[in-house]
C-alpha positions in Angstrom: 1.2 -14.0 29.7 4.7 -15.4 29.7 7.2 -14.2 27.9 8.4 -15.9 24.6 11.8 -14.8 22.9 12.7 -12.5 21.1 11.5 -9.8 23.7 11.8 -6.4 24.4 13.7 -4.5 27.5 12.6 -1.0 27.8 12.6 2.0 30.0 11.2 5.8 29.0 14.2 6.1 26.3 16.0 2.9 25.8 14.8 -0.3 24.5 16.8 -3.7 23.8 16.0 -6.2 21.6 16.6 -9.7 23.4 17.0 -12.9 21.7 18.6 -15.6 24.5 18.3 -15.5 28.0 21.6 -16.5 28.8 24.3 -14.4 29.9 24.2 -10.5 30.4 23.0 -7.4 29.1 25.5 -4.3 29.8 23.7 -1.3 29.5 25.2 2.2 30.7 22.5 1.8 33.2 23.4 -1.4 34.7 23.7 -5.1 34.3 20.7 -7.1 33.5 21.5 -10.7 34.6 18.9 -12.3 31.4 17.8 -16.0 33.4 16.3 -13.5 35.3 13.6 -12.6 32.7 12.7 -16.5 32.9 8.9 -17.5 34.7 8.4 -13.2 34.4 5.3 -12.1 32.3 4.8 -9.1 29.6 4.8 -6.6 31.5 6.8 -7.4 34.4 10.6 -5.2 35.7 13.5 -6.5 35.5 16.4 -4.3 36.9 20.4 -4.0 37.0 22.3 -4.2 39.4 21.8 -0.5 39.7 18.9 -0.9 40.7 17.6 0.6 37.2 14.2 -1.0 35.7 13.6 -2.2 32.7 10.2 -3.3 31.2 9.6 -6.7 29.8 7.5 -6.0 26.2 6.0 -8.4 23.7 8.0 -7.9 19.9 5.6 -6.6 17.9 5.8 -4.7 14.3 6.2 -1.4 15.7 10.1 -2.7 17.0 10.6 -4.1 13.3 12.3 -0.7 12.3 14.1 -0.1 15.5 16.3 -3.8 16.2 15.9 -5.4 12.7 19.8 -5.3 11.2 20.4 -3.0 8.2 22.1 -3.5 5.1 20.5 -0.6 2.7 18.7 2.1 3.8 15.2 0.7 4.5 11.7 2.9 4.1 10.4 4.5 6.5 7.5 3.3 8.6 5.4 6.1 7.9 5.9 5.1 3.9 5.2 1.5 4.6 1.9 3.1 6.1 0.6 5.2 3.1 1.5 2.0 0.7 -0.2 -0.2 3.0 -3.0 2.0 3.0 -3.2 3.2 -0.5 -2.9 0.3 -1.9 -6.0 -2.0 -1.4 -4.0 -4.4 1.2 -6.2 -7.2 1.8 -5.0 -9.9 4.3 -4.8 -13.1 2.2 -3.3 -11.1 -0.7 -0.1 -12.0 -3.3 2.5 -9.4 -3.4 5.9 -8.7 -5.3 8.3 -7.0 -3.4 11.2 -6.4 -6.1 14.4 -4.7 -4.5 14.5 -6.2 -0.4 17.3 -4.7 0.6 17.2 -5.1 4.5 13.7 -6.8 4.2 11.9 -4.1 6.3 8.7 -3.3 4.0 8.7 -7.0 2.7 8.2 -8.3 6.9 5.3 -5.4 7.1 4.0 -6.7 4.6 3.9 -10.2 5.1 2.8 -9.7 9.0 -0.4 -7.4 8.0 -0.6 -10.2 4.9 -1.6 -13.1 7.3 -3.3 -15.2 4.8 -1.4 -14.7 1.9 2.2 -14.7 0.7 4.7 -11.8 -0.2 7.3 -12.8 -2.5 10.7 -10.8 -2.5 13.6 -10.6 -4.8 17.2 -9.4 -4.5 19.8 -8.8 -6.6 22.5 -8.9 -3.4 23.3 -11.9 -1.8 24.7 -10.1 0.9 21.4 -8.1 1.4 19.2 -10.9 1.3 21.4 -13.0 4.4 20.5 -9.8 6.7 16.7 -9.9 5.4 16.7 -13.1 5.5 17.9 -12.9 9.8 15.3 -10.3 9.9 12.3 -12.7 8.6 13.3 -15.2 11.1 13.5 -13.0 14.1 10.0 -11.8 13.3 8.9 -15.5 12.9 7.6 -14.8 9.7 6.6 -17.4 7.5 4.9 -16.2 4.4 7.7 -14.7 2.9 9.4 -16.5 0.2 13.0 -14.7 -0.8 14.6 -15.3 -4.0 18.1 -13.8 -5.1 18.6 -12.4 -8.5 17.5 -9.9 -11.0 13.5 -9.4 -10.7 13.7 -8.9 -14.6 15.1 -12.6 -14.7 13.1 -14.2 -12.0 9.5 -12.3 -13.4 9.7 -14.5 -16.5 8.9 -17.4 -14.4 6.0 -16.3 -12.6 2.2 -17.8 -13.2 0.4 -16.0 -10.8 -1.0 -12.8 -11.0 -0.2 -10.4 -8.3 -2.5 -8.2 -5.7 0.4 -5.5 -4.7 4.0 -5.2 -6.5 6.7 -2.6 -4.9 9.3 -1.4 -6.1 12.4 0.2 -4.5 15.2 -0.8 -7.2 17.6 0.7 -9.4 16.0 1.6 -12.9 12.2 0.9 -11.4 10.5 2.5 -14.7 12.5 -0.3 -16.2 10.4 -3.1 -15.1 6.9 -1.2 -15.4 6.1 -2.9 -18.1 6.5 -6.3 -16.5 4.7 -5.0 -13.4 1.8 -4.4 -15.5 1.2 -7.8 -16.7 2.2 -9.4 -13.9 -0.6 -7.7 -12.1 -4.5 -8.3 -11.4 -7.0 -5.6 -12.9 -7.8 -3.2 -10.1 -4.3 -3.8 -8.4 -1.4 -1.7 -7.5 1.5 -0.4 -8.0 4.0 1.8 -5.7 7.4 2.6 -6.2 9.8 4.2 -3.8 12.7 6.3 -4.9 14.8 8.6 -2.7 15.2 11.5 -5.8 12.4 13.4 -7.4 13.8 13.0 -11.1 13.3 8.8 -10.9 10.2 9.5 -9.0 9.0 11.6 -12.4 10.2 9.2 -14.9 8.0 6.1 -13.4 5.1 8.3 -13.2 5.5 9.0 -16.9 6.3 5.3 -17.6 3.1 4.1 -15.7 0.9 6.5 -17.5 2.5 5.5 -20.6 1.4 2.1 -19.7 -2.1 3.1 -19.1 -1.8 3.0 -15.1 -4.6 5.3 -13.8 -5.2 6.5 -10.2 -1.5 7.9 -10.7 -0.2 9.9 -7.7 3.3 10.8 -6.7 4.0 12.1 -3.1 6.2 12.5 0.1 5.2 12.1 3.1 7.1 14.5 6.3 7.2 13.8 9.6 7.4 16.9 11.9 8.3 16.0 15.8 7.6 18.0 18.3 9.3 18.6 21.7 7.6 19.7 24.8 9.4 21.8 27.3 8.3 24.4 30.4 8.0 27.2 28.2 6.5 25.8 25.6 6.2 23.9 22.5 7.8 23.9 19.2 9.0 21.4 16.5 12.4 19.9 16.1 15.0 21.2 13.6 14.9 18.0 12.2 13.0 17.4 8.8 12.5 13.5 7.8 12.4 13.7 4.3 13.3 10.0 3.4 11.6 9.6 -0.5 8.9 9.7 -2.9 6.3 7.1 -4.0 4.5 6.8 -6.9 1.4 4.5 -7.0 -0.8 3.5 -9.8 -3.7 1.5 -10.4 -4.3 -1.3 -13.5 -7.5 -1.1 -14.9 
């Protein structure tokens, strides 16, 4: 299959995100002349002019976390996962994404969402130009971004929603919205870095009559392999907690 832009470059630890195939790419491995990539297929090498070979790669959702551009901390892909999971994702469904920030969970969303629409909304305009880049280098088009406050903007809304996250300042705040602007048997989740927020929404969405309530975190343990022998790395990824609820 040819190659269409943007692509990946990779080798066993590096990988480059490539938009143009004009000019160079100046790795500390080499130079990688890019109208070289041109006619090649996924798949296919490409080397420097050290002689150094790089792997041509479709972009795909599991690069979305890697090369998108940041502006606030985004959530983890293993968070995305449980949401997307937990949450009764369907793929034709209506989502509220309240809090974009760099747009990373709003483009997972939308990409597993393939028949149906996620709608994001941030209070930042400066925030919502880098998810905005973001959507448009993963070809997205079922996201619709608006800027302001999600309490404003809610008001207006005449659809119910399948899914509604939150990762916001004051989440237990708009709760109460999220509750009416949802279908019975949806979702909820809300992210928060900090275990005190985290138990303040959970007593909000009780409060609210939200059943199916569960608040977790989710740790990734890596592992290193050497010659004598195996053992975890010092490292713990504790990034946040999520609560999700159910409306019934």
């Amino acid at each position: 299959m040819k190659v269409e832009l943007p692509l990946i470059l990779k080798d066993n630890r590096d990988s480059f995100l490539i938009s143009d195939l004009k000019g160079e790419l100046h790795t500390h491995k080499g130079v990688i002349d890019l109208s070289e990539i041109k006619g090649k297929s996924y798949g296919d090498v490409v080397k420097t002019h050290k002689g150094h070979a790089f792997k041509i790669l479709p972009f795909t959702p599991s690069d979305f976390f890697r090369h998108f551009k940041r502006g606030a901390t985004p959530i983890m892909p293993k968070d995305i996962g449980a949401i997307v999971a937990m949450c009764g994702l369907k793929p034709d469904s209506l989502i509220l994404d309240a809090g974009t920030g760099s747009g990373m969970i709003a483009a997972y969303l939308a990409y597993f969402n393939k028949y149906g629409e996620v709608v994001t909304v941030e209070k930042r305009a400066e925030f919502a130009k880098i998810a905005r880049e973001n959507f448009r280098l993963a070809k997205l088009k079922n996201v619709h971004q608006i800027i302001g406050d999600v309490h404003e903007v809610a008001e207006g809304f005449k659809k119910e929603f399948d899914l509604i996250v939150l990762d916001m300042k004051d989440d237990y705040l708009f709760i109460p919205s999220a509750k009416k602007l949802l279908k019975v048997g949806s979702y909820i989740a809300v992210y928060n870095p900090y275990i005190e927020p985290s138990r303040r929404v959970y007593e909000v969405m009780k409060k609210e009559g939200f059943t199916d309530l569960e608040c977790f975190e989710i740790l990734k343990n890596d592992y290193e392999f050497k010659r004598v022998g195996t053992r975890p790395l010092t490292r713990v990824w504790h990034t946040g907690f999520i609560v999700i609820g159910r409306k019934c």
